[in-house]
C-alpha positions as CSV (number, residue, x, y, z in Angstrom):
1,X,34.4,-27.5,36.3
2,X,34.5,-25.5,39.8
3,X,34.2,-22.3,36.9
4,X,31.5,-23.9,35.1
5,X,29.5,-24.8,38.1
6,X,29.4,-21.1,40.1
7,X,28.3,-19.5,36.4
8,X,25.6,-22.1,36.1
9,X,24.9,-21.6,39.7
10,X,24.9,-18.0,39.4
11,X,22.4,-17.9,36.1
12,X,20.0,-20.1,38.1
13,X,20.0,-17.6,41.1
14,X,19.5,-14.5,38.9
15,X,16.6,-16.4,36.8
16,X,14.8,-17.2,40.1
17,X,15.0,-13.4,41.4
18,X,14.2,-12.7,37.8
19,X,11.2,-14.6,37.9
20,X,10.0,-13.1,41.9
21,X,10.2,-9.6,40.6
22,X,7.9,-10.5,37.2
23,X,5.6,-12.3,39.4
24,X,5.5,-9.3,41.5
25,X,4.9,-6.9,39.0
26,X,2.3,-9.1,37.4
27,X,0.6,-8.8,40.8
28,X,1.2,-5.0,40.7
29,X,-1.0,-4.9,37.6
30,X,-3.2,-7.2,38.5
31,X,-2.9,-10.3,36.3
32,X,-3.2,-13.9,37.6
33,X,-1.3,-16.7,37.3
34,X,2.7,-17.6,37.2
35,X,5.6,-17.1,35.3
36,X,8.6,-18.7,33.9
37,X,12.0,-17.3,33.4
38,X,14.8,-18.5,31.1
39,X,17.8,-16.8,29.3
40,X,17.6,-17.3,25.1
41,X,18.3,-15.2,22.1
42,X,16.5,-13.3,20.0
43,X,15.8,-13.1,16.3
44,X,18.7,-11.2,15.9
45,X,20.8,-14.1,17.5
46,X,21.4,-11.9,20.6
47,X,21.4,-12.9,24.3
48,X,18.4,-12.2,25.9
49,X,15.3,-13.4,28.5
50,X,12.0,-15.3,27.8
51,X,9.2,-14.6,30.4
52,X,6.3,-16.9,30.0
53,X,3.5,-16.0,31.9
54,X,0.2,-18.1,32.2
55,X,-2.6,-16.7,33.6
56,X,-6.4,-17.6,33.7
57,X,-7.3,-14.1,32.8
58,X,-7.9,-13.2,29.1
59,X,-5.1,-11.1,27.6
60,X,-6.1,-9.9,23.7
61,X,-3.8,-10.8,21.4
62,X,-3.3,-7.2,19.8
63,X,-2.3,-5.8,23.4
64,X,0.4,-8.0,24.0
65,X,3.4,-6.3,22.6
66,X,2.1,-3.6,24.6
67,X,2.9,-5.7,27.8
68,X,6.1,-7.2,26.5
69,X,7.0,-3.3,26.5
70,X,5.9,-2.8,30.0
71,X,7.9,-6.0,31.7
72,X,11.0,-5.0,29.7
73,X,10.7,-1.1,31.3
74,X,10.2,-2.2,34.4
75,X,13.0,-4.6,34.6
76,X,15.6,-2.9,32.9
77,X,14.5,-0.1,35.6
78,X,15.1,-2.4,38.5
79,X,18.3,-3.3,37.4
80,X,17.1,-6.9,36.2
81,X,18.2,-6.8,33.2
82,X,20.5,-5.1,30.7
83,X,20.0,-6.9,27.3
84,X,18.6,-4.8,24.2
85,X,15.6,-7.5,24.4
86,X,13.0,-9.3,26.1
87,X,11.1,-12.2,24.6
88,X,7.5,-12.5,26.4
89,X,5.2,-15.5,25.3
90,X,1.4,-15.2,27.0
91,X,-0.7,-17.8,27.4
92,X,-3.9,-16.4,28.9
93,X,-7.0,-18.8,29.5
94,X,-8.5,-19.4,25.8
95,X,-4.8,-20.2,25.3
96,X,-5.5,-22.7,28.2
97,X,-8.6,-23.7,27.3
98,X,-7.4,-25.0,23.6
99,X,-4.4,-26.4,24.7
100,X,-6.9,-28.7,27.1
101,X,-8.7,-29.2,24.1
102,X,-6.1,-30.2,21.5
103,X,-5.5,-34.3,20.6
104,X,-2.8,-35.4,22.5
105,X,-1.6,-37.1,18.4
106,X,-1.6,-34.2,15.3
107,X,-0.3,-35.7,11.8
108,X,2.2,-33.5,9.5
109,X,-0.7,-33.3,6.9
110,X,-2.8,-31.4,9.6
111,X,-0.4,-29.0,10.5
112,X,0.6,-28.5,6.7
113,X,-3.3,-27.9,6.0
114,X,-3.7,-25.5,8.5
115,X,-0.8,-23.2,7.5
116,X,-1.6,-24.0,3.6
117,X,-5.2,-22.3,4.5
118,X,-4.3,-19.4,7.0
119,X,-2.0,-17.9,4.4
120,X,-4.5,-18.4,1.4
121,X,-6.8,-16.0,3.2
122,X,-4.4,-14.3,4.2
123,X,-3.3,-13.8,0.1
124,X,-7.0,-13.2,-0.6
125,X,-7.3,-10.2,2.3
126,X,-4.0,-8.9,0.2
127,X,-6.2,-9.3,-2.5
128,X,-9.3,-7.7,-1.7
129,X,-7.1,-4.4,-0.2
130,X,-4.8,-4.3,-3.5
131,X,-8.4,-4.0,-5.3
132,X,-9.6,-1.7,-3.0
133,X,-6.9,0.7,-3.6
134,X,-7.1,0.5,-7.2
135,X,-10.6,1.1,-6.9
136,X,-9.9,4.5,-5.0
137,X,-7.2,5.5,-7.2
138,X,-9.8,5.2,-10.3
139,X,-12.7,7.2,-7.7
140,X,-10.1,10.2,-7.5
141,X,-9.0,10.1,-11.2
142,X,-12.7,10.2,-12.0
143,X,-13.7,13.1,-9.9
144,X,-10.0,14.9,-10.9
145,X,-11.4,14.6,-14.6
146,X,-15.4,15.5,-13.4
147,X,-13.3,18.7,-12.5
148,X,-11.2,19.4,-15.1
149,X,-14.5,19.2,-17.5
150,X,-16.6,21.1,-15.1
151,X,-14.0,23.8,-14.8
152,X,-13.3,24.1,-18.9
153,X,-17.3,24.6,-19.4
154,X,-17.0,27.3,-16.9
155,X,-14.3,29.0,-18.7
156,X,-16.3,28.8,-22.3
157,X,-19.0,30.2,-21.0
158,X,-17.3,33.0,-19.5
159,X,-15.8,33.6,-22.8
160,X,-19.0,33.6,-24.5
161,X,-20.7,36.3,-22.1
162,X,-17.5,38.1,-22.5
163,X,-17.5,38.4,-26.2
164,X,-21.5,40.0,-26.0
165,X,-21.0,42.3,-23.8
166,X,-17.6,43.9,-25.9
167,X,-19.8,43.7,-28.9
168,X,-22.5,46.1,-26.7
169,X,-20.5,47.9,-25.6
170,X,-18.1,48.6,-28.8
171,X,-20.6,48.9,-31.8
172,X,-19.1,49.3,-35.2
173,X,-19.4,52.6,-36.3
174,X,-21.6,52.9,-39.1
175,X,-21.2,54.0,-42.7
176,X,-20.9,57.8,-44.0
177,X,-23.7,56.9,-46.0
178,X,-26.4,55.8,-43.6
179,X,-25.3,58.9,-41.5
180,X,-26.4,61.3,-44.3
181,X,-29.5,63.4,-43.6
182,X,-32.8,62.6,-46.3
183,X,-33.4,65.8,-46.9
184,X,-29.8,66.1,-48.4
185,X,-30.2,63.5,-50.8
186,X,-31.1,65.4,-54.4
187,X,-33.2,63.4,-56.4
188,X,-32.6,61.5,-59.5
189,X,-33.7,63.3,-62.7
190,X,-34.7,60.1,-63.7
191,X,-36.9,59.7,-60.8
192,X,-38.4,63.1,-60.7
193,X,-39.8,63.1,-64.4
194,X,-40.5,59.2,-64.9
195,X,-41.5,58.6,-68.5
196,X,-44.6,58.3,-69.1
């Protein structure tokens, strides 16, 4: 028990210093609010932290691994922490401001709706991009073939303009006949004393 009690003892002492240096960094940065500070494990059924910070500022949703990166540099660099992870969960104030809002009772059949239509559009924005990429496969097929076709009328011509200009400029020699002077030609005795 006396074994049980100083690790327990000691976990709760580390989580509290844990939790004074996150709150100072958060003050570092400039972000509002608290923080809480628990040891878990993570997806890959490691030990780890959870850091759950509420502030009243806004914190966008995209930028928040971007944070969970920062608090896990800067601890690890203190000597906070030595776990391969670090679990961060925000809730800034339209996280606040919704969780005011919610019913304090929300049936199964809600919930079940909810995630029933986030992933249909979610299947439907698949959708729409698998279409879109089939649609710019066949644009680039088209223009290939565009220049395929362009490219083979280019050649024929080529050939044609090729083929006049050897003609011009390698006439067939002409017969020995049609180089034979008039004048050389006897005539026909027929010819000369036609009957008459």
């Amino acid at each position: 028990m006396f074994i049980f009690g100083s690790r327990a003892r000691k976990r709760a002492k580390h989580l509290q210093r844990l939790k004074q240096v996150t709150h100072f960094l958060m003050k570092y940065v400039g972000l509002a609010g608290h923080c809480e500070c628990m040891t878990t494990r993570d997806a890959a059924d490691r030990s780890s932290h959870l850091l759950i910070i509420y502030t009243p500022q806004l914190i966008p949703a995209a930028d928040r691994e971007a944070m969970r990166v920062y608090f896990h540099r800067k601890l690890t660099d203190l000597g906070e922490i030595s776990l391969p992870s670090l679990l961060l969960i925000i809730r800034d104030g339209n996280d606040l401001m919704r969780m005011r809002q919610q019913p304090e009772h929300v049936s199964s059949g809600r919930i079940a709706t909810i995630i029933k239509a986030a992933n249909e559009k979610q299947v439907a924005l698949e959708q729409v991009e698998q279409r879109l990429s089939e649609l710019r496969k066949q644009i680039a097929i088209n223009r290939w073939q565009r220049q395929e076709d362009n490219n083979g009328q280019s050649q024929r011509q080529t050939w044609a303009m090729s083929d006049i200009n050897t003609f011009e400029s390698n006439p067939q020699p002409l017969p020995a006949w049609a180089m034979t002077n008039i004048g050389d030609i006897e005539p026909d005795a027929h010819s000369a004393h036609p009957e008459r």
